[in-house]
N, C-alpha and C positions, 0 to 999 in steps of 0.2 A: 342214623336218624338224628342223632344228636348235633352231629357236624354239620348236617343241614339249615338247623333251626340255628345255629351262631351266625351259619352266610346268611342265611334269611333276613333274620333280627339285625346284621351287619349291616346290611343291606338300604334295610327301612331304614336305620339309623341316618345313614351318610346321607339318603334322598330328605331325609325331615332337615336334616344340617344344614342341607346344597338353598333347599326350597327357605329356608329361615335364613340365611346369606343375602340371598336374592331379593326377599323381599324387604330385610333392612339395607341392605346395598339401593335398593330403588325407591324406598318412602321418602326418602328428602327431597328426590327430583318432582317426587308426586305432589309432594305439598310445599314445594317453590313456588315465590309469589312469581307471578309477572305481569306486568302493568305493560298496556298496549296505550298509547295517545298521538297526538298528530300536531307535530309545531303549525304553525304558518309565522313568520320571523323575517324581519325588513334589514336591508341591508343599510347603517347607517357612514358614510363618508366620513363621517366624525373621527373613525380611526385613520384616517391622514393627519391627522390635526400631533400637537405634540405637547403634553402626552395622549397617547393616542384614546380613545373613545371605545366604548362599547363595540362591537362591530355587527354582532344581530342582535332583532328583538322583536318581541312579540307576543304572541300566545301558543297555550300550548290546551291542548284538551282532549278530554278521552275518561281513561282512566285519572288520569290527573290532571286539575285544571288549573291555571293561572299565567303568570306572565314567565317567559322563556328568556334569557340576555346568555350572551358569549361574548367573550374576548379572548383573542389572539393573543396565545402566550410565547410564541416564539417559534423564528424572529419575531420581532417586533418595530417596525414593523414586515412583516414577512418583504422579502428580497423582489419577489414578483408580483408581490402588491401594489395593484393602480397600475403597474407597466402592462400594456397589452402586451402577450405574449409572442416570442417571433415566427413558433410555428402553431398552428391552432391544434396539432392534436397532445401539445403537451398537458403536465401535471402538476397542479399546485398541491402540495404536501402542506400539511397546517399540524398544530395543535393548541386547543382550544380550555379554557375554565370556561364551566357554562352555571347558570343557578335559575333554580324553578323559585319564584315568589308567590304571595296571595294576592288579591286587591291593594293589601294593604302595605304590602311591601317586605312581608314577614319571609324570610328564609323559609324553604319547605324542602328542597330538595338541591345541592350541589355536586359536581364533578368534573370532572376532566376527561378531555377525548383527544384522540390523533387521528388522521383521516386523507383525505384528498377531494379533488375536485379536476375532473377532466374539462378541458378548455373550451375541447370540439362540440360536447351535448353538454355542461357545463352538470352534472349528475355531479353527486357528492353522494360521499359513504364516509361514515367514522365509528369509532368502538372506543369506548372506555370504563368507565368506572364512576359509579358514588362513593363523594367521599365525604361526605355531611348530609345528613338526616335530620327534620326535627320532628314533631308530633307523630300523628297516624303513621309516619312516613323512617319515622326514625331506625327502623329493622329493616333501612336497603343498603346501610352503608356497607362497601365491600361489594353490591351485586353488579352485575353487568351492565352496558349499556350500550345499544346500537342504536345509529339514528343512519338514515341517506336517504335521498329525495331528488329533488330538482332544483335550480333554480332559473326562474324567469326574470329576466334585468328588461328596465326599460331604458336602462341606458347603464352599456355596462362598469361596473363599480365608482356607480353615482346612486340610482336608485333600482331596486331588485326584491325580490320575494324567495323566498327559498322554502318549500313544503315539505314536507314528510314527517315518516313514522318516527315514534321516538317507542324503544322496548326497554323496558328495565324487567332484568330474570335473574 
């Protein structure tokens, strides 16, 4: 009887263990912030220019609002930049510093991404990283960052719009 009650009690033990693992293994995923917002961001020609220019901009709103800017970190300027491409279902590879401002021009949020952009439906996807934080915002440095969208050119890389989600998690 006795050696039952040790497996029994052993037993309970290991399930309270497994069950108190799990659930510190999972509370930081539970109370991970993530901020959901949605650029809309103009394509400026300026980065032909030398040195080169901003190359989006715009706004960004949602979870976080204010103004969106990027610049192409390399190449610079990228190799297939401004050349139409010779087959239309190629891939422009990028990587980018991007910084969220206020009105007033104040840093709120910075980082860097790497990505691409397909020729043929001109869809862009990228993922990187916050690396400067300030105020409210200052406890994302280090977190994730996806953004990918569209872009609608009215003439292409002269003038363009490019939308989508931006997630910081």
């Amino acid at each position: 009887m006795k050696e039952l009650n040790k497996v029994s009690l052993a037993k309970r033990l290991s399930v309270a263990f497994v069950a108190v693992t799990l659930i510190l293994a999972f509370a930081p995923a539970v109370q991970a912030k993530q901020l959901r917002s949605t650029m809309v961001v103009s394509f400026n020609p300026g980065v032909f220019n030398d040195p080169p220019e901003y190359i989006w901009k715009g706004t960004i709103s949602g979870d976080i609002n204010g103004i969106m800017t990027f610049w192409a970190t390399g190449p610079v300027p990228a190799k297939d930049l401004g050349h139409p491409p010779g087959f239309f279902w190629q891939v422009h590879f990028f990587t980018e510093y991007w910084e969220i401002t206020d009105e007033n021009g104040q840093l709120m949020i910075a980082g860097i991404d790497k990505g691409n952009t397909g020729y043929s439906n001109w869809k862009f996807r990228m993922n990187g990283e916050v690396t400067e934080a300030n105020g409210e915002y200052a406890d994302l440095v280090g977190h994730q960052v996806h953004m990918n969208g569209q872009i609608e050119w009215t003439t292409v890389f002269e003038s363009g719009v490019a939308v989508g989600p931006v997630i910081i998690n």
